[in-house]
C-alpha positions as CSV (number, residue, x, y, z in Angstrom):
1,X,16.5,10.3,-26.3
2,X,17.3,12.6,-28.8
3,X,19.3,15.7,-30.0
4,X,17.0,19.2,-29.5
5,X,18.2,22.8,-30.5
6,X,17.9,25.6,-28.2
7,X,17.7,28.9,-29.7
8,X,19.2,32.4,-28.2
9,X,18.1,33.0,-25.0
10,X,17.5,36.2,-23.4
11,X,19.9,35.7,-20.1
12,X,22.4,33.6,-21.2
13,X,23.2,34.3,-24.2
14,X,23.5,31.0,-26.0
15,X,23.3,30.3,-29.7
16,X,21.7,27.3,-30.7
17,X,23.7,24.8,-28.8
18,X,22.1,21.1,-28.8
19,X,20.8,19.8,-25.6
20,X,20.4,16.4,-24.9
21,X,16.2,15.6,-24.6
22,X,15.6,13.9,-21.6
23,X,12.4,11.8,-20.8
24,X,11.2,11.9,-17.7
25,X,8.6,10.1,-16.4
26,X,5.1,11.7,-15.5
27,X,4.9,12.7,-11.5
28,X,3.9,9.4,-9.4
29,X,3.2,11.9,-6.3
30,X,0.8,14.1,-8.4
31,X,-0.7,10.9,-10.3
32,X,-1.4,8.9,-7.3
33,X,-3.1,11.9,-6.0
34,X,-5.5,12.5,-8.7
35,X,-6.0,8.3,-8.9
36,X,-6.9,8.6,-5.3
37,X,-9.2,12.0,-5.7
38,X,-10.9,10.6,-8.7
39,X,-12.1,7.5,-7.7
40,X,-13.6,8.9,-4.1
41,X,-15.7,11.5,-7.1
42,X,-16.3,8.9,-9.0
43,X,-14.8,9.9,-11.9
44,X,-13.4,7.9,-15.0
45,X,-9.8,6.4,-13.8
46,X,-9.3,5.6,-17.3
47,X,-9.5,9.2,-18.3
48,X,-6.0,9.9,-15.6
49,X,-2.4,10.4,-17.3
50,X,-0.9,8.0,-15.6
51,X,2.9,7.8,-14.6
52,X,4.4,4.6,-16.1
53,X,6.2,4.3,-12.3
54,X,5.1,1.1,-10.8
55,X,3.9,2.6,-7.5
56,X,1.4,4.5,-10.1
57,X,0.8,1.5,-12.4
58,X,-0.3,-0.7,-9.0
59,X,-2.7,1.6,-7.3
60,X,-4.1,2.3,-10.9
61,X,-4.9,-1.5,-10.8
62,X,-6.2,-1.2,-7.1
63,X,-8.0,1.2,-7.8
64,X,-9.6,0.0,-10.9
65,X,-10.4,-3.5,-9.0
66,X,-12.0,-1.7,-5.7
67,X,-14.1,0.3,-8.2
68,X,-15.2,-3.4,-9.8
69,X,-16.2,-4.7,-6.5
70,X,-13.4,-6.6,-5.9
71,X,-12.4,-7.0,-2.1
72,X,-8.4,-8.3,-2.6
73,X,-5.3,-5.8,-3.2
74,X,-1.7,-5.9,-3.6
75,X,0.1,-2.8,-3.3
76,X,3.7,-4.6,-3.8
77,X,6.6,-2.3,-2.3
78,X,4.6,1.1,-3.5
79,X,4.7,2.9,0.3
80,X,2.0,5.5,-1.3
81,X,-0.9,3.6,-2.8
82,X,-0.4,1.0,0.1
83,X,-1.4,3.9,2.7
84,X,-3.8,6.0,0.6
85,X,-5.7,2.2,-0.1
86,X,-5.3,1.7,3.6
87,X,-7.2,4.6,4.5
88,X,-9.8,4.2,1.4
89,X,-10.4,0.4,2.4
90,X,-10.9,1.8,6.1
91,X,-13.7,4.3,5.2
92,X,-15.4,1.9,2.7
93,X,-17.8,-0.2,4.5
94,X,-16.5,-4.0,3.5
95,X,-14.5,-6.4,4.2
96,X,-11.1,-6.4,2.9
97,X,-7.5,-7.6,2.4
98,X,-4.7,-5.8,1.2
99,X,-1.4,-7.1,0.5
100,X,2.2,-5.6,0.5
101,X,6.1,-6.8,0.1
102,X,8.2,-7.8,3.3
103,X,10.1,-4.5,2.1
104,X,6.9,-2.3,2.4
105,X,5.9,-3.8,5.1
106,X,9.0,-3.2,7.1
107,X,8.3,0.8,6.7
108,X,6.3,3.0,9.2
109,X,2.5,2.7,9.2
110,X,1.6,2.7,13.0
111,X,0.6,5.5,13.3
112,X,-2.1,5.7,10.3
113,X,-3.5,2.2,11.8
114,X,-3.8,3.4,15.1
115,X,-5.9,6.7,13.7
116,X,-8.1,4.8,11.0
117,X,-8.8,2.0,13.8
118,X,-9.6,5.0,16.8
119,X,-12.4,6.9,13.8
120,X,-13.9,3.4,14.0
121,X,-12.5,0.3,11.4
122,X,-10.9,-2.9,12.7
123,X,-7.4,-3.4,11.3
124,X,-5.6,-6.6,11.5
125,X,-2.4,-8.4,9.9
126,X,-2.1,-12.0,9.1
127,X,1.7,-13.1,7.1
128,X,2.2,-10.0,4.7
129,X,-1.6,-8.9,4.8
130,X,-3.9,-6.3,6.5
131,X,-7.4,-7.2,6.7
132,X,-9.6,-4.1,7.1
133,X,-13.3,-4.2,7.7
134,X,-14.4,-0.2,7.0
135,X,-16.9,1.9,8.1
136,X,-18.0,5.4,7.9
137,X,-15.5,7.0,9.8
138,X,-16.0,9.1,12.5
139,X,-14.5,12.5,12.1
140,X,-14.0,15.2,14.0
141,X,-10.7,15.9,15.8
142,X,-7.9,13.9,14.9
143,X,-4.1,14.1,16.1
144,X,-1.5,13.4,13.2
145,X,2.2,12.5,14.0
146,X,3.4,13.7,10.8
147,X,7.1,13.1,12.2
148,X,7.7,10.1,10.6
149,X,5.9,10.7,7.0
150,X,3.8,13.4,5.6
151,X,1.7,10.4,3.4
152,X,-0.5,9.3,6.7
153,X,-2.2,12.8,6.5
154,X,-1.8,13.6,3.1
155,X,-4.0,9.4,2.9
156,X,-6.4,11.1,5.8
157,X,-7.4,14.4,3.9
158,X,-8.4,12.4,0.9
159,X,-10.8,10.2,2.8
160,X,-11.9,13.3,5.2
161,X,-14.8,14.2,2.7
162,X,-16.2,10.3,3.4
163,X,-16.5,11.3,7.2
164,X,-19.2,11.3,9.2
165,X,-18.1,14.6,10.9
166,X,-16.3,17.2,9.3
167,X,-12.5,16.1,10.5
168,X,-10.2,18.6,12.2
169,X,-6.5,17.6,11.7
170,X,-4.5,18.1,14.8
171,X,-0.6,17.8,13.7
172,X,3.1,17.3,15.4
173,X,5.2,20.3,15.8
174,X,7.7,18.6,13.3
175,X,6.8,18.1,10.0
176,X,8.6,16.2,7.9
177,X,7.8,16.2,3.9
178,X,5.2,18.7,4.4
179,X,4.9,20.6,1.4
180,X,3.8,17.0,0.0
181,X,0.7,17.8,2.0
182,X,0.3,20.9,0.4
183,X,0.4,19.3,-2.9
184,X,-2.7,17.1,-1.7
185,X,-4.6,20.2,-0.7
186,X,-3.9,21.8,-4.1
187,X,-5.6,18.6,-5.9
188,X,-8.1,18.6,-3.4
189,X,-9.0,22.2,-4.5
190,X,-8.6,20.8,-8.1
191,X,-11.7,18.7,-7.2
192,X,-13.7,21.3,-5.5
193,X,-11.9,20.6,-1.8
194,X,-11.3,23.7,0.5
195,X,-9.5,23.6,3.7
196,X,-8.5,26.4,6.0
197,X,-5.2,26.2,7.8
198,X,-4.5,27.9,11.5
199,X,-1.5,27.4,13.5
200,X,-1.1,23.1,13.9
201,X,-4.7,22.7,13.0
202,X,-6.4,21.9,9.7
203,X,-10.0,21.9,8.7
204,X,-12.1,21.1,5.4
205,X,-14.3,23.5,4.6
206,X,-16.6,21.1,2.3
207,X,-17.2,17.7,1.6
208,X,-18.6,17.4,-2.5
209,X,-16.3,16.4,-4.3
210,X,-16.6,17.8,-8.1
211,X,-14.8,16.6,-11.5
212,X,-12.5,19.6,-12.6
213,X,-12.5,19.9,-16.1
214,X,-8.6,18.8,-16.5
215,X,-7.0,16.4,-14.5
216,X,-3.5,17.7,-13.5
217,X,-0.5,16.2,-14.8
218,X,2.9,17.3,-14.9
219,X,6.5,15.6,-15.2
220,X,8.4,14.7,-12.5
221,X,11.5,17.0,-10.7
222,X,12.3,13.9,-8.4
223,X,14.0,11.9,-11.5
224,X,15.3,15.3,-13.1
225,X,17.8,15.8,-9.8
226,X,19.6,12.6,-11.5
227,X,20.5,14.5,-14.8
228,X,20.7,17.3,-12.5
229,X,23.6,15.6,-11.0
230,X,25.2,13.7,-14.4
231,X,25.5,17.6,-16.2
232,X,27.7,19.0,-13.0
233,X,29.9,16.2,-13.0
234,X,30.0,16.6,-16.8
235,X,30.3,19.9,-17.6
236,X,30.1,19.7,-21.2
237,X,26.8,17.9,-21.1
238,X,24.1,20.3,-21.7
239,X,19.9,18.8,-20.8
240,X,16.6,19.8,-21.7
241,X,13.5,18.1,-19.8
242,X,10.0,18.2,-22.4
243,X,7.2,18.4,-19.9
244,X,9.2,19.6,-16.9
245,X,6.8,22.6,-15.2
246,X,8.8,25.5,-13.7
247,X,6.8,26.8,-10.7
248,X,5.4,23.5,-10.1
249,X,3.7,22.3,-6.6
250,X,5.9,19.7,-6.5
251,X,7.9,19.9,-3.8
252,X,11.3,18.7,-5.8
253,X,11.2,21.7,-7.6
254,X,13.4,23.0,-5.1
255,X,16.0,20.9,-7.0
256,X,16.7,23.8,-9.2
257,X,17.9,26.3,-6.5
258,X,20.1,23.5,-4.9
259,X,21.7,22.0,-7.7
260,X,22.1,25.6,-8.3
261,X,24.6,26.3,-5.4
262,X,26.7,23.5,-7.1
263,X,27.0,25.8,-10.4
264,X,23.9,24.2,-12.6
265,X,22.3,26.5,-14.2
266,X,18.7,25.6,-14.5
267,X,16.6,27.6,-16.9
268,X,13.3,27.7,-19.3
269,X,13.5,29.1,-23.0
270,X,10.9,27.9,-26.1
271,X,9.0,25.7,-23.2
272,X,11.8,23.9,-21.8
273,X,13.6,23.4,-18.8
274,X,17.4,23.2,-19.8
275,X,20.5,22.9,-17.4
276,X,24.3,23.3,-17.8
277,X,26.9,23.5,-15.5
278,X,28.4,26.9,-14.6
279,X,31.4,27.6,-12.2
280,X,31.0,26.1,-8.5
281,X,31.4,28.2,-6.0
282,X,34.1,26.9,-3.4
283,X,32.1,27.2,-0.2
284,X,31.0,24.5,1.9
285,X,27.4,23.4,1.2
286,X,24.5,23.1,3.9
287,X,21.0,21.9,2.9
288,X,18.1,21.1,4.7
289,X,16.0,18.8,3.1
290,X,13.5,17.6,5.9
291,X,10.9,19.0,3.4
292,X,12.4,17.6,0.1
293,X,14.3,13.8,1.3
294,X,14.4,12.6,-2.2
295,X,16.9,14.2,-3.4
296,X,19.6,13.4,-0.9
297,X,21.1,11.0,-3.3
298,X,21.5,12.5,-5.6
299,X,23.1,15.8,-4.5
300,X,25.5,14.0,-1.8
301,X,26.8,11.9,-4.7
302,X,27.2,15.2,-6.7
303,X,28.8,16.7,-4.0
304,X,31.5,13.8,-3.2
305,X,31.9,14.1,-7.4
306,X,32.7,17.3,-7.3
307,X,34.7,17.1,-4.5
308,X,33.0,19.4,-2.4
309,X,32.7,19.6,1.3
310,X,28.6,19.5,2.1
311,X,26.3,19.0,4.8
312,X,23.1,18.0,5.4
313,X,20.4,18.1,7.7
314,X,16.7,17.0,8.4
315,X,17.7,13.8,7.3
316,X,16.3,11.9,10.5
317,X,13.8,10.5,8.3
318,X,15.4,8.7,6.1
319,X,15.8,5.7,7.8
320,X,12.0,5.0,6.6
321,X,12.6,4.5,3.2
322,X,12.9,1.6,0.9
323,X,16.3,1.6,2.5
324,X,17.6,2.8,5.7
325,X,19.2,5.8,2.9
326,X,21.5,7.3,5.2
327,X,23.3,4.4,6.4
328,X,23.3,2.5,3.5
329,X,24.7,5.3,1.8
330,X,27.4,5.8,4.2
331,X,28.3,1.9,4.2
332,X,28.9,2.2,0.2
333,X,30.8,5.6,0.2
334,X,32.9,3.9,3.0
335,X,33.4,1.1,-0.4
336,X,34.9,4.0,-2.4
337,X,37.3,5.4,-0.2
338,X,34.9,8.6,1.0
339,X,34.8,9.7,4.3
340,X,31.8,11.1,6.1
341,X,30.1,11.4,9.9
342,X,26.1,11.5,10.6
343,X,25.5,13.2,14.1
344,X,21.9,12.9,15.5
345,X,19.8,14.0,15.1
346,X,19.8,13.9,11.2
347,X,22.9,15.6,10.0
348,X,25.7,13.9,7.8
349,X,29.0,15.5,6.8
350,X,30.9,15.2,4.1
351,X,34.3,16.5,4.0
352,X,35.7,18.1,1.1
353,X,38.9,17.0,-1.3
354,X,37.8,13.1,-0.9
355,X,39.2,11.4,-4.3
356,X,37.3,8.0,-4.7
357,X,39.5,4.7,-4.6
358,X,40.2,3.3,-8.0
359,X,39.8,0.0,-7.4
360,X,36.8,-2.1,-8.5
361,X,33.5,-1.6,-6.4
362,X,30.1,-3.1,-6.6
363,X,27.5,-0.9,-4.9
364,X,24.8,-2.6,-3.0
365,X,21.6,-0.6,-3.5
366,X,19.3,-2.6,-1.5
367,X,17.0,-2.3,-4.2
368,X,16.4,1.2,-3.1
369,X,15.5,2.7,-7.0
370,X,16.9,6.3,-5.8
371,X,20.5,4.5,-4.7
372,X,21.0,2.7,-7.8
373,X,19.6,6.1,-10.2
374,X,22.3,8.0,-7.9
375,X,25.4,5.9,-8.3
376,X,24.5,4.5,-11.5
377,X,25.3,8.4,-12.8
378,X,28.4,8.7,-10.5
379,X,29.2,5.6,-12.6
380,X,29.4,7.1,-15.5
381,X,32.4,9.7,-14.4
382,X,34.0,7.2,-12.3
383,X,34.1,3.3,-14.3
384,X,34.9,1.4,-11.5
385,X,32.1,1.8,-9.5
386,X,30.0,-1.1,-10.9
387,X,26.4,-1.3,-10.0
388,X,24.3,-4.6,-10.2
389,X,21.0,-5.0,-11.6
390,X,18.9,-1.5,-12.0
391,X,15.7,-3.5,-12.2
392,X,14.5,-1.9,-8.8
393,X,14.2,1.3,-10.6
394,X,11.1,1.0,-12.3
395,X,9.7,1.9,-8.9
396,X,9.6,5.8,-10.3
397,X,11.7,5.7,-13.6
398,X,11.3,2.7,-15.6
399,X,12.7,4.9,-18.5
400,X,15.9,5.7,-16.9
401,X,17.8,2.4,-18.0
402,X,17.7,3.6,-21.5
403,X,18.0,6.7,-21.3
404,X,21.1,6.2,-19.0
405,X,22.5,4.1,-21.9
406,X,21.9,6.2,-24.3
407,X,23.6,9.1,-22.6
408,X,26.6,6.4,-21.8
409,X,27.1,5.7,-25.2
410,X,27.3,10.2,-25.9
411,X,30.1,10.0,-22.8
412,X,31.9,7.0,-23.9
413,X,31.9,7.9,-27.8
């Protein structure tokens, strides 16, 4: 982390006031994507910019061993390349077992096994493994529940080309995570993919996959909603993020405009992305993030910092996470001395003019890497929340520890 100057800028009138560099990691959810898109093409997986998250780092190595013939995989507790390998394994004709943490394996996948077994491949578990034997699936009309997770279809899409029959994707009413989906068709088009898109049902349009001449690659909005958080509940804190695209297909984007209604201003200038916090409106604060779940954390905790009354909504599915988010969450604010009540189906409410209790508390994260990033910055503006071992978080941040130290020692000194 270091010091970077920011020059005038046209809207806000600043003059050369230093920003705080932030690195972010590269974006697992567009990474994983191109992984998984590359290898059905063919392409050189060495060639990928590849996020130094350990979800990305894992299905790299899968990915790299299924291309060398090898028939064993271990997707550890990374939720995406366990599903998109799932559905790979499933429409590779083989034998094959893939392997996965109790933690992983204690998350929704039902309903992807029940499709990829129905288009033809025999799925079955044994202790903490799936053993798939894959076929060329069958294609043709096939009915998504995309209720519980948007990665089933997102997994489905990328292995449509590989179909016998050109597939026609039949979804749920509710759609939870959805624009995630529309991230996968944007790579897909990246590597020569059309779709077309009426009402609940979706089609490709062809099934050749072709190189593009640049692989996409982008930083990642998920981690920025964590600094997001750390400048509003330190207002003299100003953050640039190198890499960070505005306009970006990443569904987190969206962190900008929310963070936004909390007072952050969140801007570009000389081919950054800054923030700083501006005056917070005293309203109360609704979001709906049924379409953008990771960044709960960090905006309730910014909320309950800022001591502002907030709601939120389309958080049903939240209880399929590397934690149960909502009620852990609510089980650790209860530890502080913050009030709050979740009503079905998926809202919680958090009153306003909560202060937290000083007395000593040790948050249990339940290795959840988005609980620990979350409180770890609340932390920092209130000491005596302690939080145990951050080791989880190398799940989509490795970098955060130190750069999270760093920034402490700018606070503390």
């Amino acid at each position: 982390m270091s010091i970077c100057s920011v020059g005038q800028m046209a809207y806000h009138q600043l003059h050369k006031h230093n920003y705080i560099e932030v690195q972010l990691p590269l974006s697992k959810s567009v990474a994983n994507r191109v992984l998984m898109c590359t290898a059905i093409a063919g392409g050189d997986l060495s060639e990928i910019p590849l996020s130094t998250a350990d979800d990305s780092v894992f299905f790299h190595e899968m990915l790299s061993d299924f291309r060398m013939g090898k028939t064993e995989f271990n997707a550890r507790s990374g939720g995406t390349g366990f599903r998109f390998m799932l559905a790979l394994l499933a429409a590779s004709n083989g034998e094959y077992k893939l392997h996965a943490s109790d933690q992983l394996l204690n998350r929704p996948h039902d309903e992807l096994i029940s499709i990829l077994k129905n288009q033809g491949a025999e799925i079955t578990t044994e202790a903490n493994t799936y053993i798939i034997k894959g076929v060329s699936l069958k294609g043709g009309d096939i009915d998504v529940d995309v209720s519980q997770s948007s990665q089933f279809l997102s997994a489905l899409l990328m292995v449509g080309p590989l179909m016998k029959e050109a597939p026609v994707y039949k979804l749920s009413s509710q759609k939870v995570s959805f624009q995630y989906v529309r991230l996968t068709l944007q790579i897909l088009q990246d590597f020569g993919i059309e779709y077309s898109c009426e009402g609940d049902l979706m089609k490709l349009k062809s099934a050749e996959f072709a190189q593009p001449d640049k692989k996409r690659s982008e930083k990642d909005w998920s981690s920025a909603a964590f600094w997001f958080e750390l400048a509003l509940l330190f207002p003299g804190l100003k953050f640039c993020f190198p890499g960070l695209k505005p306009g970006s297909a990443q569904p987190d984007s969206i962190a900008s405009d929310y963070f936004a209604q909390l007072g952050l201003s969140v801007f570009e200038q000389n081919n950054l992305i800054c923030s700083e916090s501006k005056s917070c409106p005293s309203d109360k604060k609704v979001y709906d993030l049924e379409q953008s779940p990771d960044l709960f954390l960090p905006l309730v905790l910014a909320c309950i910092g800022l001591k502002k009354e907030c709601e939120f909504r389309g958080i049903s599915h939240l209880v399929f996470k590397e934690s149960d988010r909502v009620e852990l969450l609510m089980e650790n604010l209860e530890n502080i001395g913050i009030k709050c009540r979740y009503y079905d189906p998926g809202v919680l409410f958090v009153p306003g003019n909560q202060d937290i209790s000083e007395k000593e508390v040790v948050i249990n994260h339940g290795d959840d890497h988005r609980m620990a990033m979350s409180f770890a910055i609340l932390s920092l503006r209130f000491p005596q929340i302690k939080i145990p071992d951050m080791n989880c978080v190398s799940k989509s941040y490795p970098e955060f520890i130190q750069e999270f130290n760093t920034v402490k020692k700018l606070i503390v000194n």
